[in-house]
VOGU-3710 file (C-alpha; in Angstrom, 3 decimals, decimal comma):
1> xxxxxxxxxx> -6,597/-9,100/-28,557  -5,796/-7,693/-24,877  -2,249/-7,164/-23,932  -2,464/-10,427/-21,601  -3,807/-12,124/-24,380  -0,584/-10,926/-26,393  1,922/-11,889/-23,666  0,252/-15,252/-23,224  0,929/-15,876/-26,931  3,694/-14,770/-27,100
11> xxxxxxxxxx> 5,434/-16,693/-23,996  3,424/-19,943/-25,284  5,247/-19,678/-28,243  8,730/-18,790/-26,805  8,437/-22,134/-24,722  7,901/-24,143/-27,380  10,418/-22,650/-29,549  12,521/-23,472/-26,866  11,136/-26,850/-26,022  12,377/-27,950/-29,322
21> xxxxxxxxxx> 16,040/-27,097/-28,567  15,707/-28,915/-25,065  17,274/-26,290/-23,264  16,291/-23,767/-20,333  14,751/-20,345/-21,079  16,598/-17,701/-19,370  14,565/-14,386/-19,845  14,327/-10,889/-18,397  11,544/-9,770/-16,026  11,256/-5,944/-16,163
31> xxxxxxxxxx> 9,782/-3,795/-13,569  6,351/-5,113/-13,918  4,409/-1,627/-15,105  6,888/1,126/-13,459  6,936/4,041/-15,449  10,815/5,223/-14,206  13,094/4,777/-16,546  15,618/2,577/-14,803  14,547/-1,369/-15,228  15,502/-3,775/-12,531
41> xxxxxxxxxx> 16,050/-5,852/-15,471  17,060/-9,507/-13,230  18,326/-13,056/-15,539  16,002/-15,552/-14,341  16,310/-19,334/-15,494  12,613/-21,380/-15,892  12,412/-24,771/-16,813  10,984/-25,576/-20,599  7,197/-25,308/-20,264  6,600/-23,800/-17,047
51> xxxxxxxxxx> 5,238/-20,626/-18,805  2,631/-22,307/-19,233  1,787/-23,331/-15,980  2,432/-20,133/-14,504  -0,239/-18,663/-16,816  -3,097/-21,097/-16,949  -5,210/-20,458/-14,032  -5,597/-16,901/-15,389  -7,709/-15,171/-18,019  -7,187/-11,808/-19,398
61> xxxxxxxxxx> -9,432/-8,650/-20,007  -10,599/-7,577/-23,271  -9,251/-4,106/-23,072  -9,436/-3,695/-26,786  -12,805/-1,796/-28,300  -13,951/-4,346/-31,031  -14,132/-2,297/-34,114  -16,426/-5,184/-35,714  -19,432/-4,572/-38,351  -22,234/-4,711/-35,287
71> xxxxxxxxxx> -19,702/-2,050/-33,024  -19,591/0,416/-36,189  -23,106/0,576/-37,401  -24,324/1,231/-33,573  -21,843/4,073/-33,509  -23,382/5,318/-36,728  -26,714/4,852/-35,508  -26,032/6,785/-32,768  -26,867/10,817/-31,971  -24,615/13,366/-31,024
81> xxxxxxxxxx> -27,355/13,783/-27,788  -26,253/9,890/-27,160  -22,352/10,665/-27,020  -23,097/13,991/-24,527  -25,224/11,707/-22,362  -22,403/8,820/-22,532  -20,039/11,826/-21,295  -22,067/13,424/-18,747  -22,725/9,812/-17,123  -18,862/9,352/-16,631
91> xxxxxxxxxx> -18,281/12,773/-14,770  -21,207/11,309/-12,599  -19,841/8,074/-12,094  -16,354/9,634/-11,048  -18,467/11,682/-8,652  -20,384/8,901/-6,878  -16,894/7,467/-6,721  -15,178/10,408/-5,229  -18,130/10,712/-2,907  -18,424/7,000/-1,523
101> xxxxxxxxxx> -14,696/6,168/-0,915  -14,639/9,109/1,348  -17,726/7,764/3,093  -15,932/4,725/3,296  -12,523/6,082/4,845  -14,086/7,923/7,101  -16,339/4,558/8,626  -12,854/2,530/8,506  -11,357/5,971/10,476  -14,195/6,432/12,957
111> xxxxxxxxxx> -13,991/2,568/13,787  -10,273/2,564/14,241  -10,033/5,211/16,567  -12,917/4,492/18,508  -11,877/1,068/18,898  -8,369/1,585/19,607  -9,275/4,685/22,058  -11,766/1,929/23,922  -8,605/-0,680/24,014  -5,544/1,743/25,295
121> xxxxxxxxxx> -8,309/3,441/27,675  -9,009/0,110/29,245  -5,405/-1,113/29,409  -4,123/2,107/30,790  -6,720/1,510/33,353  -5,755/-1,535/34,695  -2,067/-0,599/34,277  -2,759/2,009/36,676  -4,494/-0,260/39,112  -1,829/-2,451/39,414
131> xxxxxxxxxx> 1,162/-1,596/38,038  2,462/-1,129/41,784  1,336/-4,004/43,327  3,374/-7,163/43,332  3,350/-9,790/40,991  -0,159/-8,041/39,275  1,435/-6,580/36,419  0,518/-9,976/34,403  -3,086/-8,583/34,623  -2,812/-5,898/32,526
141> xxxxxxxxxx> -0,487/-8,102/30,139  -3,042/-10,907/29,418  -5,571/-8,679/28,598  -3,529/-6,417/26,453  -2,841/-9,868/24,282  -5,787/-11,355/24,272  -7,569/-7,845/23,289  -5,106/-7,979/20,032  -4,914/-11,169/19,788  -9,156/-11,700/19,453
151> xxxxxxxxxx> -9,106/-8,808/16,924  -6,525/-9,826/14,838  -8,352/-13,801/14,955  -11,232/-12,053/14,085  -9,728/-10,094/10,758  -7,708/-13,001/9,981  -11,134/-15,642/9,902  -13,306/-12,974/7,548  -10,314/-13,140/5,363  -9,244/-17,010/5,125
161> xxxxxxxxxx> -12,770/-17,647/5,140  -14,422/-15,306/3,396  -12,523/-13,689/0,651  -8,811/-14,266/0,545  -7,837/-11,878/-1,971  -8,571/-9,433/0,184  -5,386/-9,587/2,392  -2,827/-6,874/2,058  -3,114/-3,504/0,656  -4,752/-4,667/-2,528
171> xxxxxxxxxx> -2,275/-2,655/-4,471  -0,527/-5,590/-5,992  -3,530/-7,108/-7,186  -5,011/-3,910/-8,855  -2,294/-3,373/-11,104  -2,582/-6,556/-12,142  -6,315/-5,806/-13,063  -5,487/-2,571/-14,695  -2,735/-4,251/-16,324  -5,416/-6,678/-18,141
181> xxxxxxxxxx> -5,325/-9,414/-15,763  -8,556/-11,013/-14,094  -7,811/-11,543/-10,643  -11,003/-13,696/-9,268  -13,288/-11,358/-6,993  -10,436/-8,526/-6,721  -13,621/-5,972/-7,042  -16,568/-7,837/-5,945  -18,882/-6,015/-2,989  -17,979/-8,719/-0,501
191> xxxxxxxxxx> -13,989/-8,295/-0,910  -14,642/-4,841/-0,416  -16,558/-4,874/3,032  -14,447/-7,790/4,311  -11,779/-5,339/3,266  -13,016/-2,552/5,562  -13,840/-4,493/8,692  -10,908/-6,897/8,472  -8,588/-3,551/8,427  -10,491/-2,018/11,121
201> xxxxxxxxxx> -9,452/-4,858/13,533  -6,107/-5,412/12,361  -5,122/-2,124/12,761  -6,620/-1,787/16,447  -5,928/-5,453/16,962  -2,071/-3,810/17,189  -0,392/-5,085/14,395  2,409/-3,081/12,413  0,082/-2,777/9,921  -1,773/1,062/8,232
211> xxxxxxxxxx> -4,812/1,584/6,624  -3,796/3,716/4,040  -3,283/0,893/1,466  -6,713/-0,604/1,644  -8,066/2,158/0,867  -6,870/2,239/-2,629  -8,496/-1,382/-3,446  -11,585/-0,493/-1,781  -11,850/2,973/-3,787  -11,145/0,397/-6,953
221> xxxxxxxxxx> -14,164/-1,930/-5,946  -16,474/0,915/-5,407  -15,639/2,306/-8,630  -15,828/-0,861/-10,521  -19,265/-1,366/-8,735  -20,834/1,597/-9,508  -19,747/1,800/-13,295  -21,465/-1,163/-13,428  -24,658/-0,316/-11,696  -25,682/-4,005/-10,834
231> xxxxxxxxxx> -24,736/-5,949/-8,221  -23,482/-9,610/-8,855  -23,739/-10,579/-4,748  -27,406/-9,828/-4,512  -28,192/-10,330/-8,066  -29,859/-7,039/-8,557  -29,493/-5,106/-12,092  -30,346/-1,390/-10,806  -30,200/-0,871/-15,329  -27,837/2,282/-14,766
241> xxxxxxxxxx> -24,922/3,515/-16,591  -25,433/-0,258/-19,486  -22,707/1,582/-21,893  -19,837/0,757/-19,153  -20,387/-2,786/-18,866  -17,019/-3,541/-21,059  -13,708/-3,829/-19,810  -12,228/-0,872/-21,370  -14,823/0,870/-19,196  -14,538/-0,445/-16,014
251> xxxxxxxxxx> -11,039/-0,056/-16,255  -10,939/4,057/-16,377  -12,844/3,804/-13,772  -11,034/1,478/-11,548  -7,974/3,803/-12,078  -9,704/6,848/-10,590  -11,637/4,911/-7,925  -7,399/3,413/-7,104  -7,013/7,256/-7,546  -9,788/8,321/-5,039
261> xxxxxxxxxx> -8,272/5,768/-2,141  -5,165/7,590/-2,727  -6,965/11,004/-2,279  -8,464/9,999/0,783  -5,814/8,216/2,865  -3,007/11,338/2,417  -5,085/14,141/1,371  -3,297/13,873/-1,743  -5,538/14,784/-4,970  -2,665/15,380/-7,408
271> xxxxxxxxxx> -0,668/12,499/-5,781  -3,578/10,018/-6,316  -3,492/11,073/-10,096  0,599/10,355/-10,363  0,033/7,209/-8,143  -2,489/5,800/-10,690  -0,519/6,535/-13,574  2,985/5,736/-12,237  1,719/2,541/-10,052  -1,639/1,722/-11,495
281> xxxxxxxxxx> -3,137/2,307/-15,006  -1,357/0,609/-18,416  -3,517/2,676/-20,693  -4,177/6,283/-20,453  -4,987/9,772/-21,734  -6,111/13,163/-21,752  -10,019/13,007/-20,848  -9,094/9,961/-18,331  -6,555/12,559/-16,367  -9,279/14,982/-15,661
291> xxxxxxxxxx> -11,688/12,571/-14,985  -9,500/10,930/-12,055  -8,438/14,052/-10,702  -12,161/15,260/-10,583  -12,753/12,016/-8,888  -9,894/12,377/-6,768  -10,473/16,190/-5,709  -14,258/15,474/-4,339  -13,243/12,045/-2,706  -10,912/15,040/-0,397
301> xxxxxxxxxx> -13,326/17,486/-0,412  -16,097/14,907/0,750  -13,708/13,409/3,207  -12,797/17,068/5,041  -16,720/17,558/5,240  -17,753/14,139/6,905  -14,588/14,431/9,380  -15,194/18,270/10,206  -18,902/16,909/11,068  -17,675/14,034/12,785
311> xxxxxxxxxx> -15,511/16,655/15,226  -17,606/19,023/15,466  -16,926/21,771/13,384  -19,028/21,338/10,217  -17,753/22,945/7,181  -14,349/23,778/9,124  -11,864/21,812/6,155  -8,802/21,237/7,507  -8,714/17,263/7,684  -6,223/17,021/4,952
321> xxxxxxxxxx> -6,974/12,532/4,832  -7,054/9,807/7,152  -3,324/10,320/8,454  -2,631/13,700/9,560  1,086/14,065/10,269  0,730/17,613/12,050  1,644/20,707/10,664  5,268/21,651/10,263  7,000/24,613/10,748  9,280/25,789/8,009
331> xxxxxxxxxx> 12,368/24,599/8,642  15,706/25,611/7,042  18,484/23,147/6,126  21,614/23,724/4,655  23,655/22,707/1,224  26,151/21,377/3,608  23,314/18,654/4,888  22,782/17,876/1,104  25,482/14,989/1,413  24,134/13,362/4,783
341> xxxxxxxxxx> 20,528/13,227/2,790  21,716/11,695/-0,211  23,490/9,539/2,427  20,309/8,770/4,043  18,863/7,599/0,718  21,500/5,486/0,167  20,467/3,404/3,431  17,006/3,615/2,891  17,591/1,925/-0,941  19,609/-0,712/1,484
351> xxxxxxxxxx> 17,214/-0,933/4,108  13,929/-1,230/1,782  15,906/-3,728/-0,307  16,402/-5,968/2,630  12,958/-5,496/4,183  11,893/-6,871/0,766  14,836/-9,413/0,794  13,074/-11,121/4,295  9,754/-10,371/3,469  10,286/-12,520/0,128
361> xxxxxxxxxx> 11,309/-15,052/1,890  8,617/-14,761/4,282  6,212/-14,752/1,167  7,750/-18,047/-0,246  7,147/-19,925/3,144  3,792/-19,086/3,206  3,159/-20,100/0,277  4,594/-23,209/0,297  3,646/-24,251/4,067  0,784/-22,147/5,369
371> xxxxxxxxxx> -2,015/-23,046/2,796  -4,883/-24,185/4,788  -7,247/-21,467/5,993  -6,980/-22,586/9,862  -3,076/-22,386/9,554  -3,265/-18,952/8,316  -5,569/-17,421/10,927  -3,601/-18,974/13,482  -0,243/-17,138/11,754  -1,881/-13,695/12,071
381> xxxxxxxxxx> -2,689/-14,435/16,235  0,898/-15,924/16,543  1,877/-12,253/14,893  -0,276/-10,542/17,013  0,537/-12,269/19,839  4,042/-11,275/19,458  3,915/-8,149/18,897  1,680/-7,241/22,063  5,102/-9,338/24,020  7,611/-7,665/22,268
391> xxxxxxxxxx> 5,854/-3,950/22,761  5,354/-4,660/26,402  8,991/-5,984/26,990  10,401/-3,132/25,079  8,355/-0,973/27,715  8,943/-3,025/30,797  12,562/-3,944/30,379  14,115/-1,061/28,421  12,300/2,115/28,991  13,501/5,602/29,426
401> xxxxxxxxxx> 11,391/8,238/31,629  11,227/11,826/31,526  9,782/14,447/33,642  6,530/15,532/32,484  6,283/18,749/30,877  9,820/19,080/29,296  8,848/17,968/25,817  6,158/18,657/23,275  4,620/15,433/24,457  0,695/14,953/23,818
411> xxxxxxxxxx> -0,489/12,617/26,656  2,047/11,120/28,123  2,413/7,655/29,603  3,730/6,881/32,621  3,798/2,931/32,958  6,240/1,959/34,994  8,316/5,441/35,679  7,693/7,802/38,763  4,755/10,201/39,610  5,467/13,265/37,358
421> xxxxxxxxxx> 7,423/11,137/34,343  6,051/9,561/30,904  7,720/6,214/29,540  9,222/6,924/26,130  9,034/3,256/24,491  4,975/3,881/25,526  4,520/6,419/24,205  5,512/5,153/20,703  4,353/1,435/21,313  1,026/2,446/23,282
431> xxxxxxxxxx> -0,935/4,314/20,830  -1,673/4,031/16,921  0,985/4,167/14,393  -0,645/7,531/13,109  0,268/9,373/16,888  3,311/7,618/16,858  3,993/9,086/13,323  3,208/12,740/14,490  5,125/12,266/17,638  8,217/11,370/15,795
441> xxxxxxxxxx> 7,705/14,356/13,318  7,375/17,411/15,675  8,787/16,894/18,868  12,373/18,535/19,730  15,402/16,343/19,673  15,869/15,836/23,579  12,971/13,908/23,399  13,829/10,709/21,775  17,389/9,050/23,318  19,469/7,103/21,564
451> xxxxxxxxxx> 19,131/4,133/23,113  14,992/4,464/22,953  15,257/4,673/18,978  18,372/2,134/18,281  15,932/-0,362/20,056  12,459/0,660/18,639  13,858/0,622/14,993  15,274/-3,144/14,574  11,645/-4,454/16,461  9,339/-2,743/14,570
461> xxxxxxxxxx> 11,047/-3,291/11,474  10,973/-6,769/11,918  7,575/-6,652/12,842  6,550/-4,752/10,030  8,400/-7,456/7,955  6,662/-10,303/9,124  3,241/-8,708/9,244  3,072/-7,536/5,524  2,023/-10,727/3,780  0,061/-12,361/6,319
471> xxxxxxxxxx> -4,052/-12,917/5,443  -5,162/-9,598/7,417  -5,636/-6,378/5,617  -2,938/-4,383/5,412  -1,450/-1,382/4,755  2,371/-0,486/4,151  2,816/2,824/4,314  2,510/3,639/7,336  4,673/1,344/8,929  7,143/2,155/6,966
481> xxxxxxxxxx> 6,993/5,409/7,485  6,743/4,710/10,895  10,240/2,773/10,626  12,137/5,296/8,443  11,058/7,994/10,940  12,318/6,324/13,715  16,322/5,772/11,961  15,756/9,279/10,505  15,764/10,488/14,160  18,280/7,868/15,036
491> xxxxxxxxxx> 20,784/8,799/12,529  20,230/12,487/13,358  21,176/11,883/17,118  24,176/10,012/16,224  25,152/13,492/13,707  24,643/15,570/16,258  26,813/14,150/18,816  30,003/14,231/16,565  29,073/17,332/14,501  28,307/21,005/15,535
501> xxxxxxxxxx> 24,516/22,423/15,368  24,798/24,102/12,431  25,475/21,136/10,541  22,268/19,463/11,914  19,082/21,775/11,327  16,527/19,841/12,811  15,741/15,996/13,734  12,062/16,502/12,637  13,782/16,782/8,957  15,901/13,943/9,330
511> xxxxxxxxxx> 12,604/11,922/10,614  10,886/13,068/7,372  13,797/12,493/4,888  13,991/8,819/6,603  10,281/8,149/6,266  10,313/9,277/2,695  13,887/6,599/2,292  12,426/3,991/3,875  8,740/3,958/1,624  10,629/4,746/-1,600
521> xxxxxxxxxx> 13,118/1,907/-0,634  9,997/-0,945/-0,353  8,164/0,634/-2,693  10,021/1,877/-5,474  7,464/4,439/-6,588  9,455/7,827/-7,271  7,002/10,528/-8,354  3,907/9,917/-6,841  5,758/8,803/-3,749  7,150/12,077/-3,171
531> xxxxxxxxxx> 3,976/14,541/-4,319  1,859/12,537/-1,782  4,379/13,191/1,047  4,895/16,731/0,685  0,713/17,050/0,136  0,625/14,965/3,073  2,775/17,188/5,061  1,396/19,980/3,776  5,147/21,461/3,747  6,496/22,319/0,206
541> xxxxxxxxxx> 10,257/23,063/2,104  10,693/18,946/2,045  10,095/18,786/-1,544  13,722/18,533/-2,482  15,068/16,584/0,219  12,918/14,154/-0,399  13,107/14,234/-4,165  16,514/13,529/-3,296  16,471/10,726/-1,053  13,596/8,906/-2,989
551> xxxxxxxxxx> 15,094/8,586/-5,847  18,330/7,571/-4,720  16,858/5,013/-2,647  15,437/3,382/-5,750  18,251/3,766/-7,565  20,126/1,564/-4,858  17,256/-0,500/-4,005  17,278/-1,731/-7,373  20,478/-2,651/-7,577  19,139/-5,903/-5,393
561> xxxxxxxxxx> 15,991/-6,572/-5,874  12,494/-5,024/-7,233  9,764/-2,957/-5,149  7,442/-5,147/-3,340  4,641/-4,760/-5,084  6,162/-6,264/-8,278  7,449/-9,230/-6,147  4,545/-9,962/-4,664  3,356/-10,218/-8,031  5,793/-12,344/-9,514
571> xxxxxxxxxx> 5,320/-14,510/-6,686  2,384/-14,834/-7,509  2,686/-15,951/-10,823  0,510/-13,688/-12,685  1,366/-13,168/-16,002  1,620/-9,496/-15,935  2,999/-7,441/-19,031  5,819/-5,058/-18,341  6,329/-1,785/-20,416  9,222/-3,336/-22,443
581> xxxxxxxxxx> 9,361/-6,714/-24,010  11,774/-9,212/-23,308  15,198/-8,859/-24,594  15,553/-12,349/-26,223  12,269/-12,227/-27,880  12,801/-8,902/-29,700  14,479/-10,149/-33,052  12,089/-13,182/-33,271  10,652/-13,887/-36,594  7,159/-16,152/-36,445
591> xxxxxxxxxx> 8,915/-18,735/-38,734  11,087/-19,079/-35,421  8,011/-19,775/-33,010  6,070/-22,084/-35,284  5,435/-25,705/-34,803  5,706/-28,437/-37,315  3,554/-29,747/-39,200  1,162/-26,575/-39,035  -2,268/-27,645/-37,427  -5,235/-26,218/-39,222
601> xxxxxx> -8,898/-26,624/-40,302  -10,641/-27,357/-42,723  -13,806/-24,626/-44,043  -15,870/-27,925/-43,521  -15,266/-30,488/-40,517  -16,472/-33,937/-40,542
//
């Protein structure tokens, strides 16, 4: 019997225990598969028999290996030649894996920055043309939103229409899978390529949305495709790797395809291995660690090779992933900064735990009121739609110019600002999130005012807010690390106007340490979070800042609420089982759960 299979007893049971004494079950809902040892253990009261409900549209995976009669005279029938070839076949499986998520990222790459390079080269143009002539400026503006807003219609109709489960990052419902789950189609062929186009537009169509997270569910389907070697769309059996066509099976390799996305969005090898234990698999061991780390090692190495080509310089490996923050100059900080970090943690744990607080909310609406597949296209254009107004009001209405030249600026914007001056709010609402990211992380601290980042923060966090959720694909991290870069900088300014230099190394620290506050904050993920930002930055001087800030901004952040992943999940309803049981059910004796009179069978039924 599975795990699921185990909960589902076991919470069938509790209700009717419970049913008997006509009262309301009040039980304790862990933190839904984290490995940290701090529960957000939360009281939450359910109404006699709704266990029940909640579980019934879901079946669980046999993770078990039957150790019947038939199982153990195959294995004795079997030859030590058989077990080396069973071995050999899963390093090869990891490989394809490793190998065709990269391909993979690097399409979804490719098509985002050639399509959003075609959109802002366009726009700029007719910005240009008639930015100074009177009463023209609307030009520009309609086109800019009906650009995003046909994209983002576009992602949002292969989604609602084609395969809904894949909107989002895909992370929630993966570690359901791994967790023993089965989520309908979560790794079927056409999830995964509605997947990859649907994020292509929605990330070009504008929205505050990254494509890091999709990656990880499409490096799951490819790896649960390939272990298989059939195909169930076009009904073709290719009669390839037969011995992993069990659940146990598919499920190692789901973790290190999960771990593989990971690999290739950051450039993070070990960090896809921590993710996929910490976030992802409920079962593991020894042989499975290598095997996802091989996995994860040649989805980077592949990725580097097909980029470097893609530039230019075959061979040349230094594409660390998909998002390249830049590479950063050691800086030093000092112990007497060590308080304002652990300071910054603090708000991120309060920031990320109300970004989930709305977003919930957000969730529960949509669920309740935006059901119909027409009604949740036309929410992702709506989004879209504002966005594109509240980005070009930002930069019409409340921009800041600088002379050209004064700050490590890569191409500049002018907009509405003089001959020889870039606009500020365009050049972090004009371009992808990704050059937004690096912009934020290197430049010097003249460059960003004040007033530029106290307005850019609030809008694009409640952007980011109302985006995550909606029936695109989606990514989170890099929105939110596009948000806690932005206060990061913010709260440096407002330190270095009251305190002297030396107590303020640098603002592109402060941008880090609030980009690695804000993620751990949403997210809740504490080991694997910080590993894949400091291989991600490529900077091992952040390691302890941000080992700092991350965990005390789950540490706070849990004081309110859970990551979102885990309440997206319990939103959800899926009957996931967490690492610890729950607390009522502990000292429960099966004389306590059984019905009376005992149904039963006779050995011969009339």
């Amino acid at each position: 019997m599975s795990r699921s299979e185990r909960m589902l007893n076991d919470m069938s049971a509790e209700t009717s225990s419970l049913l008997r004494s006509k009262k309301d079950v009040s039980f304790y809902s862990g933190s839904m598969g984290s490995t940290s040892s701090i529960s957000t253990t939360k009281q939450r009261k359910i109404k006699p028999g709704r266990l029940q409900t909640v579980f019934s549209k879901y079946e669980s995976l046999d993770y078990e290996v039957p150790e019947n009669e038939l199982y153990i005279e195959e294995y004795k029938a079997s030859t030590p030649k058989h077990h080396i070839r069973i071995g050999m076949s899963r390093w090869i499986v990891m490989l394809l894996v490793g190998i065709m998520t990269a391909l993979v990222a690097v399409f979804i790459d490719i098509c985002i920055v050639e399509l959003s390079t075609w959109k802002y080269s366009c726009l700029h143009g007719y910005f240009d043309r008639y930015i100074s002539e009177e009463g023209k400026i609307l030009i520009p503006f309609c086109l800019w939103i009906a650009m995003d807003m046909a994209m983002v219609a576009f992602a949002a109709f292969l989604v609602s229409y084609g395969e809904p489960v894949a909107a989002g990052s895909g992370i929630p419902v993966i570690k359901c899978f791994l967790n023993g789950v089965k989520i309908p189609h979560v790794v079927r062929l056409k999830t995964l390529v509605i997947k990859a186009v649907g994020v292509i537009f929605a990330v070009a169509g504008g929205l505050a949305v990254g494509k890091e997270g999709p990656m990880i569910h499409s490096g799951a389907v490819l790896a649960a495709g390939i272990s298989q070697g059939r195909s169930i769309l076009f009904r073709k059996d290719f009669q390839l790797f037969e011995n992993f066509r069990t659940d146990h099976e598919k499920r190692d390799f789901v973790s290190g395809g999960a771990a593989a996305g990971v690999s290739a969005a950051f450039g993070a090898p070990v960090g896809g291995v921590l993710f996929s234990l910490e976030e992802g698999a409920s079962f593991w061991n020894q042989s499975l660690t290598w095997r996802i780390f091989f996995a994860s090692v040649i989805s980077t190495f592949s990725l580097n090779w097909l980029l470097s080509i893609y530039h230019g310089h075959s061979g040349e490996l230094s594409y660390p992933g998909l998002i390249n923050f830049g590479t950063f100059s050691d800086i030093k900080y000092s112990v007497y900064e060590i308080p304002f970090l652990l300071f910054m943690g603090l708000i991120g744990g309060l920031l990320g735990a109300l970004f989930n607080f709305i977003n919930q909310k957000l969730t529960v609406f949509r669920m309740r009121y935006i059901k119909s597949a027409w009604k949740r296209v036309l929410e992702a254009v709506v989004i879209a739609a504002i966005t594109t107004c509240a980005s070009f009001n930002l930069i019409y209405y409340y921009d800041v110019c600088q002379p050209n030249g004064v700050n490590n600026i890569s191409q500049p914007l002018r907009f509405f600002c003089k001959d020889g001056e870039y606009s500020l709010m365009g050049t972090l609402l004009f371009r992808r999130p990704e050059e937004s990211i690096k912009s934020l992380f290197h430049t010097t601290q003249a460059t960003y005012t004040f007033q530029v980042l106290a307005l850019f923060f609030p809008v694009y966090f409640l952007l980011a807010t109302w985006t995550y959720g909606a029936f695109v694909p989606s990514g989170l991290f890099v929105p939110c690390i596009l948000t806690g870069a932005a206060w990061g900088r913010l709260f440096a300014v407002f330190l270095s106007t009251f305190l002297p230099n030396e107590f303020v190394s640098d603002t592109c620290l402060y941008a880090v340490v609030g980009a690695a506050a804000f993620l751990g904050g949403v997210v809740r993920m504490t080991i694997s979070l910080t590993v894949i930002l400091m291989e991600a930055t490529r900077n091992i001087t952040y390691g302890l800042p941000m080992m700092l800030v991350i965990m005390v901004a789950k540490w706070v952040g849990d004081l309110f609420n859970e990551g979102l992943y885990d309440i997206h999940i319990r939103l959800s309803r899926v009957p996931i089982l967490g690492w610890d049981p729950p607390q009522m059910v502990e000292g429960l004796n099966a004389r306590n759960i059984m019905n009376k009179p005992v149904c039963c069978m006779n050995l011969v039924e009339n």
